[in-house]
N, C-alpha and C positions, 0 to 999 in steps of 0.2 A: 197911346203907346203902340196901336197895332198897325201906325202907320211907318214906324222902325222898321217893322219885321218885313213888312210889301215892300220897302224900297231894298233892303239887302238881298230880297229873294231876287230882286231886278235886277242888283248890281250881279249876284252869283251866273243869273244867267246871259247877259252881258259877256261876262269872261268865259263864259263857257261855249259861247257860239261863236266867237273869235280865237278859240283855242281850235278850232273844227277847222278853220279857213287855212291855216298855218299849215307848210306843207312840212312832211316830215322827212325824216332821213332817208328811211328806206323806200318810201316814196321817190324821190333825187334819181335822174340817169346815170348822173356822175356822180363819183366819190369824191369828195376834197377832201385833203387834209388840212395843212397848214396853209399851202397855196393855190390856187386855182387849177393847177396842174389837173387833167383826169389820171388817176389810177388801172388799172386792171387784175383783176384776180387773178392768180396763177389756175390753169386748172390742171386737176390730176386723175393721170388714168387710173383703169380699175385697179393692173396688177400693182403698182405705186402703193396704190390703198391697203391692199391686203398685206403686202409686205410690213408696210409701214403699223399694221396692225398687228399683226405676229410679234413685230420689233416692244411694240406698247406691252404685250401680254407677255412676252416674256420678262423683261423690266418690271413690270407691276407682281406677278408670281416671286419674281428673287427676290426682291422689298417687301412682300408679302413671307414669305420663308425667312428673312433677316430679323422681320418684328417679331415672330411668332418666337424665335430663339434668344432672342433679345429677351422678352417678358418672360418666356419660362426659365431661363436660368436664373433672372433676379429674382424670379417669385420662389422658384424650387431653393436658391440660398437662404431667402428668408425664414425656411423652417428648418436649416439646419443648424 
């Protein structure tokens, strides 16, 4: 029976050293999608970012201020 166990360990690393050769995504020059077409990233400048970061922290603050008034009033109703 302990010759079951030697040949699975064979087969596991078999698949495991041909998993190593396979190139990966972020390895790739090009992006493709659905066609071979290449892609490009947008890039964005600093000011861009900060804006665009102000824009996120204010929106997440007034949804943040919206739950917290949302749960206390149904909680504060509940003990009236």
């Amino acid at each position: 029976m302990s010759w079951g166990g030697a040949v699975a360990a064979m087969i596991s690393s078999i698949k495991n050293n041909t998993l190593a050769k396979r190139t990966k995504v972020f390895d790739k020059e090009i992006k493709a999608g659905f066609s071979n077409a290449p892609t490009y990233d947008k890039k964005v400048t600093k000011e861009e970012m900060d804006s665009k970061k102000q824009l996120f922290k204010i929106a997440r603050r007034s949804a943040e201020n919206e739950n917290f008034w949302v749960f206390f009033c149904r909680f504060s109703l509940s003990f009236l």
